[in-house]
C-alpha positions in Angstrom: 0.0 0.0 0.0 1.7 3.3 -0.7 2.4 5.7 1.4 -0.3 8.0 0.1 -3.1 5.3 0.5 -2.6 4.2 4.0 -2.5 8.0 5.2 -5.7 8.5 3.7 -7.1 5.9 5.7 -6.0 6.9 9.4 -8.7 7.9 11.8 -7.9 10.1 14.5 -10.3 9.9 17.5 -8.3 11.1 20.5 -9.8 14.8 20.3 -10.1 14.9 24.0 -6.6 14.5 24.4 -5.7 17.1 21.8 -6.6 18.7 18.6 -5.1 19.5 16.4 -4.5 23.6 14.9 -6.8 25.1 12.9 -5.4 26.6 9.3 -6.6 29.9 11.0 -4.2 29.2 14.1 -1.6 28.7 12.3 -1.8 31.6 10.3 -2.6 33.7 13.5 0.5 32.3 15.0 2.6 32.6 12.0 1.6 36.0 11.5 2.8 36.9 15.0 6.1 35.5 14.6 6.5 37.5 11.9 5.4 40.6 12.6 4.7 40.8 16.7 8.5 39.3 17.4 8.5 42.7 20.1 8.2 42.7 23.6 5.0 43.3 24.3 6.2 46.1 27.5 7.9 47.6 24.7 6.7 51.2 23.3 8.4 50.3 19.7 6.5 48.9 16.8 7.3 45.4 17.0 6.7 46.1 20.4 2.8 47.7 20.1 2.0 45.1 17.4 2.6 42.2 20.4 0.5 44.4 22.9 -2.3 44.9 20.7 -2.6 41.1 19.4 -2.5 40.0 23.4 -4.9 42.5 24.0 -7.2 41.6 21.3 -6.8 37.8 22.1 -7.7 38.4 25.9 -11.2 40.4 24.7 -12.2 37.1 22.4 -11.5 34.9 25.1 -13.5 36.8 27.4 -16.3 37.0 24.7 -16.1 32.8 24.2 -17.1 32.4 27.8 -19.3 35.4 28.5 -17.0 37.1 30.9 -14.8 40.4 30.5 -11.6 41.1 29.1 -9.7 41.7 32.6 -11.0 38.3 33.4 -8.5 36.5 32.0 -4.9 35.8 33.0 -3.0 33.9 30.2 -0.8 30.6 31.9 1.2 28.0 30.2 -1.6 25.6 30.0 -4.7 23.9 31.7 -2.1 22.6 34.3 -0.6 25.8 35.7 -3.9 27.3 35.7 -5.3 24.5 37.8 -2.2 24.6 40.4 -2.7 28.6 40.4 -6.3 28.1 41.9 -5.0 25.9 44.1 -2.4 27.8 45.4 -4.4 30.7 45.4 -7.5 28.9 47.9 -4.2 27.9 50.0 -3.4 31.7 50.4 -7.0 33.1 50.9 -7.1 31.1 53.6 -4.5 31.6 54.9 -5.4 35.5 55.3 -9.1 34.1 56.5 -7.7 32.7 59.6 -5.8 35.3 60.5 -8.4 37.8 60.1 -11.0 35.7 62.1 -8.3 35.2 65.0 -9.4 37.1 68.4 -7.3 35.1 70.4 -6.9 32.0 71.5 -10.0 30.9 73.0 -12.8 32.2 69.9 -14.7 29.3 68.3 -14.4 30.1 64.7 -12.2 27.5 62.3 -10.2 26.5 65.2 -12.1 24.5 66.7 -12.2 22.3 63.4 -8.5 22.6 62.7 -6.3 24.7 60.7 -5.5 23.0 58.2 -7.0 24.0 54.8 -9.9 21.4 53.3 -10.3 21.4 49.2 -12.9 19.3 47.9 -13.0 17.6 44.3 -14.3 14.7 42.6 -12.8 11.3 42.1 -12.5 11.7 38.0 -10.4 15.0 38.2 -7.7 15.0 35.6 -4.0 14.8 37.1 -3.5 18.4 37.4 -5.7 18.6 40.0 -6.0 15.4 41.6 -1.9 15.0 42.1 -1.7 18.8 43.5 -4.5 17.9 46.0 -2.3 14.7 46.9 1.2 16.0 47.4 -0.3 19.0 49.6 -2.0 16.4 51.7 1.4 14.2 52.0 3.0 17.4 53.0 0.2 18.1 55.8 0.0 21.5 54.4 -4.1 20.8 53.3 -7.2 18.2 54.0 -9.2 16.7 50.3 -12.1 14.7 49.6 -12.2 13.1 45.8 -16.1 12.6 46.3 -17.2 9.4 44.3 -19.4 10.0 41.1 -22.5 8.3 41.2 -23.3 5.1 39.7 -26.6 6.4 38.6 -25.9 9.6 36.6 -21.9 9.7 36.2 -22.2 13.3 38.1 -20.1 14.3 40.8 -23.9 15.1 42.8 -24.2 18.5 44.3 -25.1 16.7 47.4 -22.6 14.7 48.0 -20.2 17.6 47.5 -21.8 19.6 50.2 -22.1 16.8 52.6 -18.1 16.9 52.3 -18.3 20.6 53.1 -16.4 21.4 56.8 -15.5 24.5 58.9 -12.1 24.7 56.9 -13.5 24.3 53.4 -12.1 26.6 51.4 -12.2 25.3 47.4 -14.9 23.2 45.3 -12.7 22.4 42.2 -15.4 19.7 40.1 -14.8 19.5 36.0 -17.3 20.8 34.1 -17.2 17.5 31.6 -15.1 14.3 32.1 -12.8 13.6 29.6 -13.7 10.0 29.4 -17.2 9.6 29.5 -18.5 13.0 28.4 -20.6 13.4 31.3 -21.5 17.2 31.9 -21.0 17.8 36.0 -23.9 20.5 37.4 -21.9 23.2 38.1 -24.3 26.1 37.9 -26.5 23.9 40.6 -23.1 23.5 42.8 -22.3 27.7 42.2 -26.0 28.7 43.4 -25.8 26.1 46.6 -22.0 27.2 47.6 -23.0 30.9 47.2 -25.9 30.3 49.7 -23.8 28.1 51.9 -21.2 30.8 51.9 -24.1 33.7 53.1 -24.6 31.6 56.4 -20.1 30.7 56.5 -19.7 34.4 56.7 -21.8 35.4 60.0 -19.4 32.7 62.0 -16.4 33.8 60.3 -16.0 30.4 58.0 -13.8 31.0 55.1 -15.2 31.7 52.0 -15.9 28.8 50.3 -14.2 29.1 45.8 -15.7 27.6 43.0 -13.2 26.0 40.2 -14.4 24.2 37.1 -11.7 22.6 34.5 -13.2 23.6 31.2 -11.1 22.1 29.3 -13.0 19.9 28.0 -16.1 21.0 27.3 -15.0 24.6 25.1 -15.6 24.0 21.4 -18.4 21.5 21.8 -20.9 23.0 23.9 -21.8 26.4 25.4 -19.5 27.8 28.3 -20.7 30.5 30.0 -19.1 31.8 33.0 -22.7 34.0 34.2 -24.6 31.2 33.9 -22.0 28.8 35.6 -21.4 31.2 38.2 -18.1 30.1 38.6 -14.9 32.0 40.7 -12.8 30.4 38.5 -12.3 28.6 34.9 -9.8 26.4 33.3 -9.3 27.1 29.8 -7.0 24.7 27.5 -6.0 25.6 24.1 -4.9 22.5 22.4 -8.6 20.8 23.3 -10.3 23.7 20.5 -7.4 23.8 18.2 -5.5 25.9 19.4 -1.6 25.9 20.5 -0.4 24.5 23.9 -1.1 27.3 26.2 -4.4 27.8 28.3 -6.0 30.6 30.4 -7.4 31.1 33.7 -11.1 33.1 33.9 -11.0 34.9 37.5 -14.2 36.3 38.5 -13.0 40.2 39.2 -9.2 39.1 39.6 -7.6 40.5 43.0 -10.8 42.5 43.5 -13.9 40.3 44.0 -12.1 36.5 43.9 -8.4 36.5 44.9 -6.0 35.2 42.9 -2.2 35.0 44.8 0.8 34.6 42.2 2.7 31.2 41.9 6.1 33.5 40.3 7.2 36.6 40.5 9.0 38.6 38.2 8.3 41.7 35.7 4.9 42.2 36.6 3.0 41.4 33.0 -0.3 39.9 33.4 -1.2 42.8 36.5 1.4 40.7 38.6 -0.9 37.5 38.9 1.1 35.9 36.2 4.5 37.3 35.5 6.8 36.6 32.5 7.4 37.7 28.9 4.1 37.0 27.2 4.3 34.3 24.4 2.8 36.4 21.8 2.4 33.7 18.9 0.9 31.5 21.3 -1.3 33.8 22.3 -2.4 35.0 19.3 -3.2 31.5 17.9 -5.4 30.9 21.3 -7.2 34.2 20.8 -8.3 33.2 17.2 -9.0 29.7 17.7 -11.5 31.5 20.8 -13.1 33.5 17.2 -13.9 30.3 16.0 -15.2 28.9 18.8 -17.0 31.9 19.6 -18.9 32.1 15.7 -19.0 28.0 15.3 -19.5 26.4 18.6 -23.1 25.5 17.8 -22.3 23.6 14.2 -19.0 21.8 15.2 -21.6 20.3 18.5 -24.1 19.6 15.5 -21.7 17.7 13.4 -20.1 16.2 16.2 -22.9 14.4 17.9 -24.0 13.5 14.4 -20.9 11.7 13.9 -20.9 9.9 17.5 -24.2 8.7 17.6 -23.1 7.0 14.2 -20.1 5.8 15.6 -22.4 4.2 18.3 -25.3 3.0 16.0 -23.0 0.8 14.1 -21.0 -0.6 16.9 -24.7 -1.5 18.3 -25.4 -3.2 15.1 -22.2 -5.0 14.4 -21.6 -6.3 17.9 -25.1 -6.7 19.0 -26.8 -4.7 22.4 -26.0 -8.1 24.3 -22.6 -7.5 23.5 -21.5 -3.5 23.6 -22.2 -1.6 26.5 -22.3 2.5 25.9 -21.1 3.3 29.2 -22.0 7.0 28.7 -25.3 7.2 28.4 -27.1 7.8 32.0 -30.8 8.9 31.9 -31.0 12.3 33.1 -27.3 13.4 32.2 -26.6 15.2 29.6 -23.1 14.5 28.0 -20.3 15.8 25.5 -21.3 15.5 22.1 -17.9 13.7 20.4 -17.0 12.1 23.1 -18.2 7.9 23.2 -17.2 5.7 25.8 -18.1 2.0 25.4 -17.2 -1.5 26.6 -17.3 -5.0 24.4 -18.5 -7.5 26.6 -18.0 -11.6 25.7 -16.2 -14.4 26.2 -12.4 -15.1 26.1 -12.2 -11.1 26.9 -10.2 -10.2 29.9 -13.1 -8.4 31.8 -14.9 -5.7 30.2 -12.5 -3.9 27.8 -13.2 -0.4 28.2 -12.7 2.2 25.0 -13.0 5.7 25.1 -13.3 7.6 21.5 -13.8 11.5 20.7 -14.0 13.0 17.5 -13.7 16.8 15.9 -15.0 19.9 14.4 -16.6 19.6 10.5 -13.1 21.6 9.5 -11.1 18.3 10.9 -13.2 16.0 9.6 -12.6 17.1 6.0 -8.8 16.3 6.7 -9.3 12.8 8.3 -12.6 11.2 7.3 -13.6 9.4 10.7 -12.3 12.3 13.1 
């Protein structure tokens, strides 16, 4: 088979792990290589060109998930972003117990210990789960992974608030999984927090963050951070064709949700995120949010076309009592290119588990299945 042929035939269906760049990224990025090689703190032209192509890339960000251009703090990736919310519910409570200290005999968190407690889910990607691990190895915070449940897939609001304490200081739950799609209720966990958190405040509880990993769901669904009602969102380029490098939504940054730096250095990003801005990066994020922002709705149209195919046909060539589509829990809505399934039978060692996600109508013109 030649070379040609057998390339022609590949069928890439790993979207959730990355994309890959859209012709428009590419040029964006390209371009900004070019032309935008400045320093964006720089008042020469190179210089200004960098500035205004960060500056424009922050406001179509901020328009992709209905919040406002000072919003958004640019970071390496979905990682970083994750660890800086971390950190930064770590540090806000920190300056809550001092605050709420009289002395040593009041009965506000001390009575439940000191030590900061994050909550999460059990299906977190790595970037939050290992974070949450190593500070609790290190005694330096408490974490519950709550359990999804068998029933819906959904970390369920109340079995996250059940895991609430005194010393809870972070609710960091994904809005979607990566493996089976499932959507997690976050605007039902914001509303609940932000009531629990009128009664916390009377007895001088810490304020209790909200943190959801977007990462998977931008590109194939509507993400909007008013209706969420979110403190904070992950944002991760290479999931909506874009370049490695992500972003961090921050409701009202160092004003009405804190955010406490990981690095310090020469003060870009307002001092929350310091360090020479990666312009071409940038820019190729900012325009990949453009496209997300004008074609969210038909990529999630083509895309759930093209997995309810995909699960159709497996139903058909393997027969129901064989293939088990473990995604599908009445009541729950899910991602739309994302199909998780197990082939059940004998000589199989257990139930195989496979987990399949496929792309935008722009990728699927370059590789037929994907």
């Amino acid at each position: 088979m030649e070379n040609g042929s057998a390339e022609s035939r590949k069928v890439y269906m790993d979207y959730n792990a990355t994309t890959p760049l859209a012709l428009e990224v590419i040029e964006a990025v390209s371009e900004a290589m070019r032309d935008a090689w400045g320093n964006p703190s720089s008042s020469y032209i190179a210089g200004r060109k960098a500035k205004e192509i960060i500056t424009n890339a922050r406001e179509s960000l901020a328009r992709m998930v209905g919040g406002r251009p000072e919003d958004i703090v640019f970071t390496s990736g979905g990682t970083e972003a994750n660890n800086l919310v971390i950190h930064t519910a770590l540090g806000h409570f920190r300056e809550s117990w001092e605050q709420s200290q009289d002395g040593p005999g009041d009965s506000g968190p001390r009575a439940a210990g000191t030590a900061p407690h994050i909550i999460t889910s059990s299906v977190e990607h790595d970037s939050v789960r290992l974070p949450l691990e190593h500070l609790v190895k290190e005694g330096l915070a408490e974490a519950t992974f709550v359990p999804v449940s068998v029933r819906s897939g959904q970390a369920e609001v109340d079995d996250i608030l059940a895991a609430v304490r005194p010393t809870t200081c972070l609710v960091s739950i994904m809005l979607a999984n990566n493996e089976t799609g499932v959507i997690m209720p976050i605007s039902e966990l914001s509303q609940r927090i932000r009531a629990l958190n009128r009664k916390r405040t009377p007895a001088l509880l810490p304020r209790i963050l909200v943190h959801t990993d977007a990462a998977q769901m931008i590109g194939k669904g509507r993400v909007d951070v008013q209706e969420l009602g979110v403190d904070y969102l992950t944002i991760v380029g290479h999931k909506f064709y874009a370049p490695r490098i992500g972003a961090l939504y921050v409701r009202g940054p160092g004003t009405t949700v804190p955010l406490h730096p990981m690095l310090f250095g020469g003060g870009q990003e307002r001092n929350f995120r310091p360090g020479t801005e990666n312009t071409p990066m940038i820019a190729g994020l900012g325009k990949a949010a453009e496209l997300v922002s004008r074609n969210w709705e038909a990529y999630e149209a083509h895309m759930q076309d093209v997995r309810d195919y995909l699960e159709a046909r497996l139903e058909a060539s393997f027969r129901k009592q064989r293939i088990h589509l473990n995604s599908q829990f009445t009541g729950s809505k899910r991602l739309c290119n994302t199909c998780n399934f197990s082939i059940l039978g004998p000589g199989l060692q257990g139930p195989p588990r496979f987990c399949s996600a496929v792309g935008s109508p722009t990728t699927w013109r370059k590789t037929p299945c994907g």
